[in-house]
Each structure stands twice: as C-alpha cells, then as structure tokens.
C-alpha positions as CSV (number, residue, x, y, z in Angstrom):
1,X,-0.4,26.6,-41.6
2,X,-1.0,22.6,-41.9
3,X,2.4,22.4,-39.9
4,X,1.1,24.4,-37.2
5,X,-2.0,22.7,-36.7
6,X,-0.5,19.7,-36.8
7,X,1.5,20.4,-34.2
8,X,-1.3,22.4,-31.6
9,X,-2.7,19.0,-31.9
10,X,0.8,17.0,-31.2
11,X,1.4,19.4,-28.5
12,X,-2.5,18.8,-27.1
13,X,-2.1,15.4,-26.6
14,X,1.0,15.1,-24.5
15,X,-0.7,17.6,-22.6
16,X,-3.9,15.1,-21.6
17,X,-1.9,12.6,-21.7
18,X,0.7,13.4,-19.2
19,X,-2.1,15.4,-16.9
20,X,-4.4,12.4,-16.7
21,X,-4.8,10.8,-13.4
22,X,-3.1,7.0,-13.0
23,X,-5.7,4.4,-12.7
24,X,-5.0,2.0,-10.5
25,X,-6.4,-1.7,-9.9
26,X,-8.1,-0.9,-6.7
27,X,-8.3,1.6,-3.7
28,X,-5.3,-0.2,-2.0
29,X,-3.1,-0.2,-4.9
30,X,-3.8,3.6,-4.8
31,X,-3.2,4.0,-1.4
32,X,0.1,2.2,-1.0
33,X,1.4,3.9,-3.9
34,X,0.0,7.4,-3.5
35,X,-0.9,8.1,0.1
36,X,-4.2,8.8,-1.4
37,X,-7.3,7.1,-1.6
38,X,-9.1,6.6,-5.1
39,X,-11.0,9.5,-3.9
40,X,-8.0,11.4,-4.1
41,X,-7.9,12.2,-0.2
42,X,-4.6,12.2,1.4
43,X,-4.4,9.8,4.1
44,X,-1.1,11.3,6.0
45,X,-1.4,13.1,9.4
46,X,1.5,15.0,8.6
47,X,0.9,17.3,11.5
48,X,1.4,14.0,14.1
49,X,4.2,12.5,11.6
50,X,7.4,12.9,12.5
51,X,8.6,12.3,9.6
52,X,7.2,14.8,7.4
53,X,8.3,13.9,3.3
54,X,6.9,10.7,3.5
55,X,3.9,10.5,0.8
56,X,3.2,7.4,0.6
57,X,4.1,3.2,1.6
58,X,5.9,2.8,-1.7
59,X,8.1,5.7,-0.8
60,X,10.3,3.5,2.4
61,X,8.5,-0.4,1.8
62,X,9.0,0.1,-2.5
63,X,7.2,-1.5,-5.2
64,X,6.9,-4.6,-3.8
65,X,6.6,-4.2,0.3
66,X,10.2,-5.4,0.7
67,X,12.8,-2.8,0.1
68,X,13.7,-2.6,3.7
69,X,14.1,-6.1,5.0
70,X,13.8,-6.0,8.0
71,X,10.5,-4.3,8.0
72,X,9.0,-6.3,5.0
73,X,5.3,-4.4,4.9
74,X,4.0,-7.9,2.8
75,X,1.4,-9.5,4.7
76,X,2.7,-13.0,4.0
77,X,5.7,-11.9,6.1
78,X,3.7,-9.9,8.8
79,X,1.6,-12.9,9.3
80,X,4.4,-15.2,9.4
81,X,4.8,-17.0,13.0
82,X,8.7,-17.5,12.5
83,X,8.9,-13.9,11.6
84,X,7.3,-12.4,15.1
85,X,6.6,-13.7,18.5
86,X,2.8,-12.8,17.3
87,X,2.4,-12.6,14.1
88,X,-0.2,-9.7,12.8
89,X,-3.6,-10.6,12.2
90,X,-6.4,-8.5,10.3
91,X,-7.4,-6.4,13.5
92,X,-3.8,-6.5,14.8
93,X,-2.5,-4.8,11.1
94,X,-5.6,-2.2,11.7
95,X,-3.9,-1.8,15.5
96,X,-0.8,-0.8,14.1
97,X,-2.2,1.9,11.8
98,X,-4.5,3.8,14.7
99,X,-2.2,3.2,17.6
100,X,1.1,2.8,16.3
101,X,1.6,-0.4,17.8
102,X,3.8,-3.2,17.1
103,X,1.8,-6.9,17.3
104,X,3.1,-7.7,20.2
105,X,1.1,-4.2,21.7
106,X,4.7,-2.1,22.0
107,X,5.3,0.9,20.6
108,X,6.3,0.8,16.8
109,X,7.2,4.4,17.0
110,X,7.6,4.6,12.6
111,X,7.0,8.4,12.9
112,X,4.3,8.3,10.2
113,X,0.6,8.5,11.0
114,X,-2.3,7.4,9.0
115,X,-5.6,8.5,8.9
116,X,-7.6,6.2,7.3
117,X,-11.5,5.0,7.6
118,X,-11.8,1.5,8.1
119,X,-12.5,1.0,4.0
120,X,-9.1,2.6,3.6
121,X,-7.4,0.3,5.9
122,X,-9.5,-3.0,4.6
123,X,-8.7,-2.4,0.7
124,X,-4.8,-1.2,1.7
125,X,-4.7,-4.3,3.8
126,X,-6.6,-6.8,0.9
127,X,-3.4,-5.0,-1.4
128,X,-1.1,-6.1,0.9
129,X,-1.9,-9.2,0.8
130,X,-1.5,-9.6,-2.9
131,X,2.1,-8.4,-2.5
C-alpha cells in the first residue's frame, strides 16, 4: 500500500509539473516564442496567412532572431544602415507588422499576419531588441 501511495504521488507531480504554463521574462519573450501574448491570446491571423503552420517568430527567425540570415529578425540588424537602404525604425518595425511592408514601404509579402495591439507590438519590439 506505502508503494502505491508513493507512487500516486510520483506520478502527481510530473503531472503539474509537465502541465504548468512556461513563465517567460516578459510579454515579448512570450510572444516571439509562442505566438501568444502573456494573456494567452494567439496573435496569428491564420485566416489572412498564407502560410498556415506558422505558430510563432521562433518557429522560421529561431532562438536567437537569426536562423535565416538573410532575414535576421534582431533589431540590431534591422536598424542597421549598411544592412538596408532604410534601415527600420520603431514605427517603421510596427509598419511592417499591420501592413506587411518592407522599410523601404514595398511589399514584404512573408505570408504571415499578425494581429497584435500596440502593447503587443511595443513589448515584442523591446524583446527584439534584447536579441
């Protein structure tokens, strides 16, 4: 009987442990890496995405916003004048996620939309900039 009690109560805490939620650091962390905010909202338009299993940034940019070179999604590289012809600013990053649109104002055409409220984009943007 002591056996089996003892493990109900092994067996319990994996349980919680592997069903509680990740904390993250703050809201951007949680958005880059999730797709959700730290209210647990999903922030995908997957019915305007063309690209439909994306989840999250993490999933094409990785851990540290440069998996795919050529579209590092670090805000040190964004910002960087010998990387683009303009290099993205604050609003011109918050451009790119409402309008789809490349700093220079053309089409970026990624095939993932975000929604996101402007606290959403700020704290995903302050992340980025940490990367």
């Amino acid at each position: 009987m002591k056996t089996i009690t003892i493990c109900i109560l092994v067996l319990s805490g994996i349980l919680l442990i592997s069903c509680s939620k990740h904390v993250f650091q703050t809201n951007g962390e949680a958005i880059y890496k999730t797709g959700r905010n730290s209210n647990g909202e999903k922030l995908l338009d997957r019915s305007n995405s063309r690209i439909k299993i994306v989840h999250n940034c993490k999933t094409c940019h990785g851990k540290n916003g440069d998996k795919m070179k050529s579209v590092s999604i670090k805000f040190s590289y964004l910002s960087n004048p010998n990387n683009f012809s303009i290099p993205y600013t604050d609003s011109l990053f918050f451009r790119f996620l409402d309008d789809d649109l490349k700093s220079d104002g053309t089409k970026a055409n990624i095939g993932v939309i975000w929604k996101m409220n402007a606290k959403d984009k700020k704290d995903l943007l302050e992340y980025l900039k940490t990367l």
